[in-house]
Each structure stands twice: as C-alpha cells, then as structure tokens.
PLY file of the C-alpha trace (Angstrom):
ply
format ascii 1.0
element vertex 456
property float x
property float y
property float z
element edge 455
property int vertex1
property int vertex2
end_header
-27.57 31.01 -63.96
-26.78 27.13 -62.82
-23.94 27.35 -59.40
-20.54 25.57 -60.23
-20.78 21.96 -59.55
-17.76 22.71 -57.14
-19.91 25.24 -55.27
-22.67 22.51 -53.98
-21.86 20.91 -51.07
-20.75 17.64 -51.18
-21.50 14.18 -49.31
-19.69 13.85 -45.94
-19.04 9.57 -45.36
-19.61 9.63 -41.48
-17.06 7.98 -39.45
-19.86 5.27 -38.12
-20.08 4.43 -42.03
-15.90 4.33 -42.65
-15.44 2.14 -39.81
-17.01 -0.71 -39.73
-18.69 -2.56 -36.45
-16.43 -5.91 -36.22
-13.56 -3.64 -37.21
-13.50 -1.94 -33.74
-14.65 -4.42 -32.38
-11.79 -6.56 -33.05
-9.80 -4.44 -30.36
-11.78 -5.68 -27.61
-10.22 -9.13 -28.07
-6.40 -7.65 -28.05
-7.21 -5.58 -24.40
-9.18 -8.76 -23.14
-5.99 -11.10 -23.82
-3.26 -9.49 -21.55
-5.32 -8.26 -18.94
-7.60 -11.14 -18.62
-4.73 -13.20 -18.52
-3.52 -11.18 -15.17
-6.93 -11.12 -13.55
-7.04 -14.88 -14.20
-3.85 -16.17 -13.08
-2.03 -13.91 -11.04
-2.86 -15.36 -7.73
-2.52 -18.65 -8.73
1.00 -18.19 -9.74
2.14 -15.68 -7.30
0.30 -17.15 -4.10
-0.40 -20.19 -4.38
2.80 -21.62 -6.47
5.23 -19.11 -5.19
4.13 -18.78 -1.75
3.57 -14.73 -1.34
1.96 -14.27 1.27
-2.12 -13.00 1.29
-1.52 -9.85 2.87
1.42 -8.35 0.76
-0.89 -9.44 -2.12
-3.17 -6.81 -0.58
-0.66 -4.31 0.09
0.31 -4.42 -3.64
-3.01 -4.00 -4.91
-4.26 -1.14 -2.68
-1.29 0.42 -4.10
-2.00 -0.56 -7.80
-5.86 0.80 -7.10
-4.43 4.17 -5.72
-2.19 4.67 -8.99
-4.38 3.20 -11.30
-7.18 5.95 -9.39
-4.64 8.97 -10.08
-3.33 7.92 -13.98
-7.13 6.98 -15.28
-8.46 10.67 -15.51
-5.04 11.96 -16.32
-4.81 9.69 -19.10
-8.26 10.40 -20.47
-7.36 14.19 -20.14
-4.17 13.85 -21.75
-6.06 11.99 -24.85
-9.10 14.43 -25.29
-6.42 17.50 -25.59
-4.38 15.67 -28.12
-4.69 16.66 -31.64
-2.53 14.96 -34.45
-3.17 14.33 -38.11
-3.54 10.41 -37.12
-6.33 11.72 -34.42
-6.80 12.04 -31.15
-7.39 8.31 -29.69
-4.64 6.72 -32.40
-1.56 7.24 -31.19
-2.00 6.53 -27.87
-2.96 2.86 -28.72
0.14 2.65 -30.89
2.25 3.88 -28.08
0.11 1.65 -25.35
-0.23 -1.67 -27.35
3.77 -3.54 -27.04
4.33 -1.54 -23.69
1.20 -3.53 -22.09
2.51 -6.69 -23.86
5.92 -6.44 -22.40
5.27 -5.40 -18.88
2.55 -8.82 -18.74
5.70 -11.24 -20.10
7.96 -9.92 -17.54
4.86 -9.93 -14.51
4.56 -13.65 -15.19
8.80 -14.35 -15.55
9.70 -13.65 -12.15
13.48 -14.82 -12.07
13.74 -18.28 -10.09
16.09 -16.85 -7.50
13.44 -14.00 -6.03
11.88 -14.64 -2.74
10.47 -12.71 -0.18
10.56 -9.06 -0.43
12.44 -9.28 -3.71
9.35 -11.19 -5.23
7.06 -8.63 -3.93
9.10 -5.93 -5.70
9.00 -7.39 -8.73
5.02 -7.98 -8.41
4.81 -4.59 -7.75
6.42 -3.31 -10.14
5.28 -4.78 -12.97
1.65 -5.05 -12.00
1.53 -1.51 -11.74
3.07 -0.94 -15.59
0.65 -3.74 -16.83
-1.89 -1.70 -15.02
-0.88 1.84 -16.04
-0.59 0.54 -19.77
-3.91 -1.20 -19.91
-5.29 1.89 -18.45
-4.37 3.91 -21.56
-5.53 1.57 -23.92
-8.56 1.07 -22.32
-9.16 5.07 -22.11
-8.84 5.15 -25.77
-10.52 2.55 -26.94
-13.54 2.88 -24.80
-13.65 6.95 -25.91
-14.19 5.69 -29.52
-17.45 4.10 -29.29
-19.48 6.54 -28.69
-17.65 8.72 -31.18
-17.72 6.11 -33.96
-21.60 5.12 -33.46
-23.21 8.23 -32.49
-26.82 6.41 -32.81
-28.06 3.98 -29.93
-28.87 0.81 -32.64
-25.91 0.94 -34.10
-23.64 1.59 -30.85
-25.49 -1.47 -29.65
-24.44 -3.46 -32.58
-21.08 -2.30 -32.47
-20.62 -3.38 -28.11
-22.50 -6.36 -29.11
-20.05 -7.28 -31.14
-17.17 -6.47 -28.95
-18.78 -8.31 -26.13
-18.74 -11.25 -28.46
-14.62 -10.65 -29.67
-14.04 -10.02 -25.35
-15.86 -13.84 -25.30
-13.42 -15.18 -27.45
-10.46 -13.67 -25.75
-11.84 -15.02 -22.66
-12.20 -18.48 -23.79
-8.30 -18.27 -24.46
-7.14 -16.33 -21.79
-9.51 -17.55 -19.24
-10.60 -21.11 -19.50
-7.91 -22.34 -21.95
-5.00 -20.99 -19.81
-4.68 -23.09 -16.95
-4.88 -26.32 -19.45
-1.77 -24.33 -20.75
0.26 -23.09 -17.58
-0.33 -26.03 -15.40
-0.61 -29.24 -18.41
0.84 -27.65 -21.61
3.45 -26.30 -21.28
4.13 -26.52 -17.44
2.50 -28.01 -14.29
0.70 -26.80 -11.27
3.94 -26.60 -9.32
6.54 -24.39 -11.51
5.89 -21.08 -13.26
7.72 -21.98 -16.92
4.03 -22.36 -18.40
3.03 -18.78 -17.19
6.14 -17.36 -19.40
5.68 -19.62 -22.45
1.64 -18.78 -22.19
2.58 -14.99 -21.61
4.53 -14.29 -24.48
2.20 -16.21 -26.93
-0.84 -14.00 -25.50
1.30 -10.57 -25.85
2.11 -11.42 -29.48
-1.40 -11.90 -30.43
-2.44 -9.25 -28.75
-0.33 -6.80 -30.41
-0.90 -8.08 -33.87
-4.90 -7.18 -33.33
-4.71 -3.81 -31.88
-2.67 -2.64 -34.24
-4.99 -4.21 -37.49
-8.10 -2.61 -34.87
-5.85 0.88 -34.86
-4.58 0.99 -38.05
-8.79 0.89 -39.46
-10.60 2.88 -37.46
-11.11 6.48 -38.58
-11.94 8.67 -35.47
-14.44 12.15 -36.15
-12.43 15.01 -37.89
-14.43 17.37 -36.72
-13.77 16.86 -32.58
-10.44 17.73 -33.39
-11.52 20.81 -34.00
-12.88 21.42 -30.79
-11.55 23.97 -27.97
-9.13 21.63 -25.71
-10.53 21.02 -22.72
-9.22 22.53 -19.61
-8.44 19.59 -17.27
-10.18 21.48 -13.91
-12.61 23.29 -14.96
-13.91 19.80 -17.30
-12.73 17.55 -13.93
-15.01 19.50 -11.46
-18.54 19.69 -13.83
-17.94 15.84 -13.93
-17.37 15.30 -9.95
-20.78 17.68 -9.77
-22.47 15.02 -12.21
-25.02 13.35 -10.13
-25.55 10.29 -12.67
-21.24 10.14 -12.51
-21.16 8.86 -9.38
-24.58 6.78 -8.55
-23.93 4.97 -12.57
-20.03 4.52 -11.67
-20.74 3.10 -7.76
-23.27 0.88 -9.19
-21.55 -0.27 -11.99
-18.70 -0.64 -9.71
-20.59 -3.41 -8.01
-20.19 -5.56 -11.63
-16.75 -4.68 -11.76
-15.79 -5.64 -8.63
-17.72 -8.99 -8.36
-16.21 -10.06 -11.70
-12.55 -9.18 -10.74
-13.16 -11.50 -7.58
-14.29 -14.01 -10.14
-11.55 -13.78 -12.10
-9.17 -13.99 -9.46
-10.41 -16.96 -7.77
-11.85 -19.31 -9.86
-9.07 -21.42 -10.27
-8.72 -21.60 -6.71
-11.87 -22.23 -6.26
-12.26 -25.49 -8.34
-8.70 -26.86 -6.86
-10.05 -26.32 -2.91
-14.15 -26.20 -3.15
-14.57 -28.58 -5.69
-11.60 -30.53 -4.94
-10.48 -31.28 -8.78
-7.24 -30.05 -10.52
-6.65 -26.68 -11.89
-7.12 -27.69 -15.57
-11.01 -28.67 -14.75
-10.90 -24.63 -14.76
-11.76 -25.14 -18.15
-14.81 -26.68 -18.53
-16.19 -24.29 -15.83
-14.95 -21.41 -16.97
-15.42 -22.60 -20.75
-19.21 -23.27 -20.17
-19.69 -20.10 -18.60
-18.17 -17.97 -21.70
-20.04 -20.15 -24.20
-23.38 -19.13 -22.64
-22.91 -15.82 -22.24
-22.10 -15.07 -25.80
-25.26 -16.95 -26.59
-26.73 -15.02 -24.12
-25.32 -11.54 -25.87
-28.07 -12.37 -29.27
-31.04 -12.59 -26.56
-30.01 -9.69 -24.37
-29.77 -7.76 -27.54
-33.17 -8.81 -28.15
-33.91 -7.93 -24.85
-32.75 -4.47 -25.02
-34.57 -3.70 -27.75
-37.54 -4.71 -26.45
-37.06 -2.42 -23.16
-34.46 -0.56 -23.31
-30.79 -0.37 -21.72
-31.66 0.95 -18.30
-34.19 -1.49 -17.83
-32.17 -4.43 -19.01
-29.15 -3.45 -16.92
-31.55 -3.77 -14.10
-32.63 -7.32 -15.21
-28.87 -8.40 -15.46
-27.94 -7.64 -11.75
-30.59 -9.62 -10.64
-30.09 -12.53 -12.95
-26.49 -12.28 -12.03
-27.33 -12.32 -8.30
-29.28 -15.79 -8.78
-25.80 -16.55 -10.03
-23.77 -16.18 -7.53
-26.22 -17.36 -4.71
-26.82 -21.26 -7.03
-22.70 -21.32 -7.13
-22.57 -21.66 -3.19
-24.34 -24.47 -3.17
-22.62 -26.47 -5.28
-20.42 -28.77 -4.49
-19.33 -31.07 -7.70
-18.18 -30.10 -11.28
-21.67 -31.07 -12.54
-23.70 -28.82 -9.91
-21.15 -26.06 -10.28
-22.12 -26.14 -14.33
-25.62 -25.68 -13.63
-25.09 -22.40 -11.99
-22.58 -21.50 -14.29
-25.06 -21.41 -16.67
-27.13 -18.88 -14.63
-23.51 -17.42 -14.66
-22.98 -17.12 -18.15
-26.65 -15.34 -18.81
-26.24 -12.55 -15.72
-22.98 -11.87 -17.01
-24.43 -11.59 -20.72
-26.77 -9.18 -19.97
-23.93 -7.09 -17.58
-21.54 -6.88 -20.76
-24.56 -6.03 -23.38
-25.45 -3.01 -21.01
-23.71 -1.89 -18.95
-21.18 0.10 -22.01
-25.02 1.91 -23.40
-25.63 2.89 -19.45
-22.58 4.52 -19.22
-22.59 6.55 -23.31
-26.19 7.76 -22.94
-24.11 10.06 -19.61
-21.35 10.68 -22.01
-23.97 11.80 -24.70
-25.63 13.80 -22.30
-22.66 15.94 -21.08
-21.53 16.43 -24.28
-24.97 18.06 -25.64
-25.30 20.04 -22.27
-21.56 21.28 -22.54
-20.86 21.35 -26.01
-17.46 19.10 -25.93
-16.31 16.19 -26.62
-14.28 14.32 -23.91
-14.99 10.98 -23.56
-11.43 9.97 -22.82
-11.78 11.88 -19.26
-15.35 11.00 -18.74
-14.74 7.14 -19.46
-11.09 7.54 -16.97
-12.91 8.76 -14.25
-15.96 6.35 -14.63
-12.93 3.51 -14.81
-11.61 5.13 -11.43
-14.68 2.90 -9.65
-14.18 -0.19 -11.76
-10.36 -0.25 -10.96
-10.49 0.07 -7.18
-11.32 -3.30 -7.98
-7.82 -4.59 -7.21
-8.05 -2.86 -3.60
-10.97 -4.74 -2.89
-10.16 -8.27 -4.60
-6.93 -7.92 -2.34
-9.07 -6.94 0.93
-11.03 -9.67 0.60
-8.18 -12.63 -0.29
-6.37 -10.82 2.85
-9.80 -11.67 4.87
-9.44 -15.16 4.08
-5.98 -15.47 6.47
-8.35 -13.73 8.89
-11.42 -15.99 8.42
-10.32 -19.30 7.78
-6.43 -19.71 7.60
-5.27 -19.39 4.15
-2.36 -17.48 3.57
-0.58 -18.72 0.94
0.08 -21.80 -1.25
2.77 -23.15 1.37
0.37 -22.10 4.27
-3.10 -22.61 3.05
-4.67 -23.74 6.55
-7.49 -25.99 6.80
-10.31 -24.60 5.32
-9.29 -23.82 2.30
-12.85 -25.26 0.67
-14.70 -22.65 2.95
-12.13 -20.23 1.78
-12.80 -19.96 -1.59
-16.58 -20.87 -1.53
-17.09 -17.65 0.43
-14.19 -15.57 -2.11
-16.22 -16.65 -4.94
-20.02 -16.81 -3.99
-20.52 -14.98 -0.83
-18.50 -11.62 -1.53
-19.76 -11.22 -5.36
-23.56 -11.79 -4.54
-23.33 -9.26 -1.68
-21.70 -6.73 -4.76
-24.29 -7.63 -7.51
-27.28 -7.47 -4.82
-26.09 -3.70 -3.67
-26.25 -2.93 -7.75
-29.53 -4.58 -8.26
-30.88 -2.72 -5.53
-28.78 0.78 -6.09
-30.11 0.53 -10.26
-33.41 0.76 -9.34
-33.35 4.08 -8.59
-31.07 5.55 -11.43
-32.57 7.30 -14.44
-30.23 8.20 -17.49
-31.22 10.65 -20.09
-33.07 8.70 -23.15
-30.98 7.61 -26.20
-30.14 10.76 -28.81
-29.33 9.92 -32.63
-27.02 12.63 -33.17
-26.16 12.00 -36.49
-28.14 14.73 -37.90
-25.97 17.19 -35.55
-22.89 15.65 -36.32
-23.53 16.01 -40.50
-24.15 19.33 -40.06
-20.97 20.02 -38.19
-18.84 18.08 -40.92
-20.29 20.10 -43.22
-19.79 23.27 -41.59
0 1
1 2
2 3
3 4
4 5
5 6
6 7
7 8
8 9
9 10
10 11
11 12
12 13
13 14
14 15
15 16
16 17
17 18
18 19
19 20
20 21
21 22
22 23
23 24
24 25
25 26
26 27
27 28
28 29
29 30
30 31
31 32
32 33
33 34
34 35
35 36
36 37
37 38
38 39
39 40
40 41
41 42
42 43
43 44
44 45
45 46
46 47
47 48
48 49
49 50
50 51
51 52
52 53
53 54
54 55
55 56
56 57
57 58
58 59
59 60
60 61
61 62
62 63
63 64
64 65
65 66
66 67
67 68
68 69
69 70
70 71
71 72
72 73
73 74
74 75
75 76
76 77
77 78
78 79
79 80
80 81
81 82
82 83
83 84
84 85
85 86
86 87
87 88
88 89
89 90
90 91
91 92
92 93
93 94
94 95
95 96
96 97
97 98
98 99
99 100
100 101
101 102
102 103
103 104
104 105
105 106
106 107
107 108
108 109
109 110
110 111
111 112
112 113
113 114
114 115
115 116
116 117
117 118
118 119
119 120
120 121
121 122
122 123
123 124
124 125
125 126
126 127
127 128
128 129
129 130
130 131
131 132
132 133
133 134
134 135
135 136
136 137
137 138
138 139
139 140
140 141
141 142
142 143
143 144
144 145
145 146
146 147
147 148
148 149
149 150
150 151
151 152
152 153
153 154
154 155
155 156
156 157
157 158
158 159
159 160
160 161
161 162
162 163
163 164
164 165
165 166
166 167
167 168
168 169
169 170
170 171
171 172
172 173
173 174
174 175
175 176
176 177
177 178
178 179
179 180
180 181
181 182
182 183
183 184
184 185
185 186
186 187
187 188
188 189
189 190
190 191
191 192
192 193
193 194
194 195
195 196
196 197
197 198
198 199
199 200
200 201
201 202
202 203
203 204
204 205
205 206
206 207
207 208
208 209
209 210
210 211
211 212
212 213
213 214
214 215
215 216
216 217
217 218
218 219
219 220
220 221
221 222
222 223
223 224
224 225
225 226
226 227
227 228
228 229
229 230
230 231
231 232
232 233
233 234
234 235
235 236
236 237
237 238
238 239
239 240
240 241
241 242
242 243
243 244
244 245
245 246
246 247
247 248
248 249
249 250
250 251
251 252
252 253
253 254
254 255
255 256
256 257
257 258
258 259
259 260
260 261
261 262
262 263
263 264
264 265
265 266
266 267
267 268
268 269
269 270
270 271
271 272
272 273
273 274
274 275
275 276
276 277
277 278
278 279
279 280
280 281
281 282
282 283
283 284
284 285
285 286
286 287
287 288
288 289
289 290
290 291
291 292
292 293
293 294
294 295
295 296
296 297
297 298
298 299
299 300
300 301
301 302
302 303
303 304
304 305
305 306
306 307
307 308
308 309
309 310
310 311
311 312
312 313
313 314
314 315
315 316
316 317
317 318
318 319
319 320
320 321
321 322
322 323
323 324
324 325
325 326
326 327
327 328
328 329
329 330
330 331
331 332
332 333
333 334
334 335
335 336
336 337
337 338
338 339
339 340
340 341
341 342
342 343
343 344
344 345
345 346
346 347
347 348
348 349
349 350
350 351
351 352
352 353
353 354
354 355
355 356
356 357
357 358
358 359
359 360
360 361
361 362
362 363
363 364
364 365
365 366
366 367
367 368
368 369
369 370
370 371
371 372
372 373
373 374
374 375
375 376
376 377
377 378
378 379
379 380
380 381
381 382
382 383
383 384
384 385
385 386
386 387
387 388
388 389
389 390
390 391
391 392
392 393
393 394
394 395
395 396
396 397
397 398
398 399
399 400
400 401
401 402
402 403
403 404
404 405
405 406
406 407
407 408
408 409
409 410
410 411
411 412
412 413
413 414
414 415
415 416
416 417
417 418
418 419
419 420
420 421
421 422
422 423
423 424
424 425
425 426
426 427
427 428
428 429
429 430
430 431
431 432
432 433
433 434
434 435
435 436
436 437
437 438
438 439
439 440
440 441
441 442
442 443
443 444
444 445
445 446
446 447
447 448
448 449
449 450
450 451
451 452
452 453
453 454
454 455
C-alpha cells in the first residue's frame, strides 16, 4: 500500500535561503547613518563650535557608557524572550528605527539660546536616547546573522556584504558630512548645517531599515524555544572564558575606532592645518580602500581562517596608526590612510565571525538560542567606548591646553596628533598582542541540525 502524498514530509525553505544576503545586509547602512553621523561630528559641533567645555564632554559620556553598560544586556534579554507572530528580532526594529532617527535630529538642533549647563543638559539627554535606541537596533540586528546564515561561508558572505553597505553609509555620514555641515548647507562657525544634514540622514535611514525589516524572515523554530531566564542565562555567560578575553580584545578595535571617529575632523583642522571639509578626501580615501580591502580579506579568510585573519588585521591596523603620526601634510596623511583603510578592512571582515563561532558554541553546549543577550553583553565592551573617547579628549586640557573651541590653547596640533595616533595604536597593539593567545571553537554548519528541527 503507497502512504498519502500528504503523509511524506515535505521540503522546509531555510530561513538562510528566504532571506537573501544583500537583503540584510541593507540594514547595516540604515544603523551606520545615524550613529556614524554622532561619532563623527559630535565634538566638532558641541566643542569646538559651541564651546562645551572638554571635561563635561567627559562627564556626559562616562554617564552614556554606564547606561548604555546597564540597557545592552537588558535589551538583548528582553528580545530573546519575545515571541510574536512577526518574530522575535522584528518588532523591536520597527519600534527602534524613527525613535533613533528623532532623538539624532534633536542631538544636533540644540536651540540657539542654550549655554552652559543648559547645553550640557540637552547633550545629555539626547545622547543618551540616541544611544539607548541605537542600542536596540543594534541588539537585533546583530542577533540575526547568525540565525539567518547558520553556515560559516555563507555568514561570511552575508557580513561581507554588510561591511560593504556600513562603507557606503560611511562615505555619507563620515567623509561627505563635514562638506555638508560646514560648506553645504552651513559653515564651520554655526550649527544650521548639523540640523539640515540630520534630518536628511534620519529620513534615509528609516526608509532602509524598514525595506531591511519588512524582508527578512527570522527561524520559526527558535520561537519555539523555552524563554530564557535572564540570571541563570546572564551568569553561564559572565563564566564564559572566551566572553570576556574575545569582548576585551575586540574592545581594543572598538575603542580605537570611536577615537577615530571622534577626532578626525579635528585632527585635519589643527595637525594638518587645512579646513574641516579636507575631512573628506581623508576620510573618503580611507573608506574607498577598505571596501576594496573587504574582497581580499575575504580571500584572506578563506585561505586561513577567521581567527587567524583577525590576528593579521590588528597588526596591519597598528602599522596604521603608528604611519598617521608622522604625517604632517594632506598627501602624507593619505599614504597612511591607505594602511588605514586595509587594517580596518580586515577588523570589519572578522571581527563579526570571531564573535558568532562563541555564539554558535554556547548555543550547541546549552541548547538555546540567545543571541540578542550574548551579542548585548559582548556590545557592553565596545560601548564603554564613549567613557574612554571622553577620558582621553578630557586628557588633552590636561596635556596640552585644549579645552574647548573658544579655549583651544596652544598646542592644539600636538593635541590631536596624540588623540588620533598615539591613543589608538596603544589600543590596537594591546589587541594584536591579547589575540594571540585566544582560541575559538572551529566553524559548525548547522544546517543539517537546524532541518531536522524544522521538520520536527
């Protein structure tokens, strides 16, 4: 006797086959734009145009790095329990998306009449909502990779790809924006351009995350799963050895890159002596290269592996850092951006397939799914980041004068030569050194596991 047709089991379509690569990766760009944008040009506008002074800059950021600490594991949590028909990640980055656009337009429209501690109030304020929002899109949108690509090639393909949509995005909302604040639509003495430039970066972003949102289609079957218990799951991750020697090493990146971010306009206005706008070519050049560079550390990868390429990054990136203090003209300052460009390349095409072969391992050791906590409290390292860029612009009053736009001392060349090159090399060397002793678990296709469990 032949079974019924209806009793044979049927194809399952994988999530990694519904959604495709650029799809996804498409989000990276809308998260790059707003917070890029923040990292980029917040102390230009608040302390060198407005004339805060260095160490309530610090203040505020210790502060934002303590909250942002607290609501990253809480907001991972708070994603792996939920369970709707739209999924788990979904919803949260429909909620997250216009509240992270708003709070950045209002951060850079500070109204005309603040000063002192009113201005610091408002920078307070709403760079800890721009932070608290980009933390929970961030949590959810970094969960879904390893969910959507369960295999190491095509996870690879998939960051590749977002490391190439976060290039674009940088290109605007790095090197393009100080043509726009400070020769567009403003100059480099009044914040108008900042608000213009602010609300045309929040509406784009919002119009990709949701087409991103909107076309991803997230695992059925972790849904199912027992919610985790936010304790019990928070304490076998603190007693994760790789947790915190791959977090404080990746850390290094992070933090060396948010110094970047934050002074690089400064740095070509006072070390290289040239207007803000020349930001661009720097800054352009840099990006350019290091999406380039994305095709050959994907090659490179490959060829070696992930561990051993994230290895080969800090060190390329430490050469970086160490040809930038030399220089001392636009031209010599490209030549080590190039240098720049390929470190920073091999950083992005890595350091995401460090961090999911952990997330794959705890999940086949403990049997659940919860990236969104795991990825929170890995992002708990990378956003102390604003403690430590505001430490060391503070140090600069200390070392060599600067305090502020309206008192900026007389050393301001020194200032920024040691912001930009000395403090990131010293970063990216402790990585290089601190990744040479880390060993992840090797990669584990886990589609074969996962097909079973749809079918199930």
């Amino acid at each position: 006797m032949r079974p019924r047709r209806d009793a044979e089991p049927t194809a399952v379509t994988r999530p990694s086959e519904r959604t495709p690569p650029w799809r996804y990766a498409l989000g990276m760009f809308g998260t790059s734009i707003p917070i890029n944008l923040i990292k980029g040009s917040i102390v230009l506008l608040y302390v060198d145009i407005l004339g805060m002074d260095v160490r309530a800059y610090a203040v505020v950021m210790t502060l934002y790095a303590v909250i942002d600490a607290l609501d990253n594991p809480l907001l991972g949590f708070l994603s792996d329990r939920t369970r709707t028909r739209f999924g788990r990640r979904r919803p949260w980055l429909l909620l997250g998306t216009p509240l992270l656009a708003a709070s950045m337009i209002a951060l850079f429209t500070p109204p005309s009449w603040l000063d002192g501690s009113g201005l610091v109030i408002w920078f307070a304020v709403f760079a800890i909502l721009s932070e608290l929002f980009d933390s929970m899109l961030n949590a959810n949108y970094g969960a879904l990779l390893p969910e959507l690509f369960p295999r190491e090639r095509s996870r690879a393909v998939a960051n590749a790809l977002r490391q190439g949509f976060q290039l674009l995005a940088l290109i605007i909302s790095l090197a393009l924006t100080p043509v726009l604040t400070t020769s567009v639509f403003g100059n480099e003495e009044t914040t108008g351009g900042f608000t213009v430039t602010a609300v045309l970066y929040g509406v784009l972003a919002v119009v990709v995350l949701l087409v991103m949102t909107l076309g991803v289609h997230e695992n059925p079957t972790y849904g199912h799963e027992e919610r985790p218990r936010f304790l019990p799951a928070a304490l076998q991750i603190l007693r994760n050895g790789l947790f915190w020697s791959v977090g404080l090493t990746g850390a290094c990146y992070g933090i060396a890159l948010a110094i970047v971010l934050a002074g690089i306009q400064l740095y070509v206005r006072y070390t290289l002596g040239l207007s803000v706008a020349h930001a661009f070519v720097l800054q352009g050049e840099v990006i350019i290269v290091a999406a380039a560079g994305l095709a050959v550390w994907s090659r490179v990868i490959a060829r070696i592996g992930a561990l051993r390429a994230w290895r080969t990054a800090f060190l390329v990136l430490a050469a970086a850092f160490a040809l930038m203090f030399f220089a001392n003209s636009l031209l010599t300052a490209l030549g080590a951006g190039v240098v720049l460009g390929l470190g920073w390349a091999g950083m992005m095409a890595t350091q995401d397939l460090v961090v999911a072969r952990v997330l794959d391992a705890d999940a086949a050791r403990h049997g659940t799914h919860r990236e969104g906590l795991f990825l929170s409290a890995f992002g708990v390292f990378g956003r102390l980041n604003g403690a430590v860029t505001g430490v060391a612009l503070a140090s600069l009053g200390v070392l060599f004068g600067y305090n502020s736009g309206d008192d900026p001392g007389t050393r301001t060349d020194d200032a920024f030569r040691v912001y930009l090159c000395v403090y990131p090399f010293v970063l990216v060397a402790l990585g290089a050194i601190a990744s040479r002793f880390i060993h992840v678990p090797p990669a584990q296709p886990r589609e074969g596991r996962d097909r079973a469990a749809v079918a199930e």
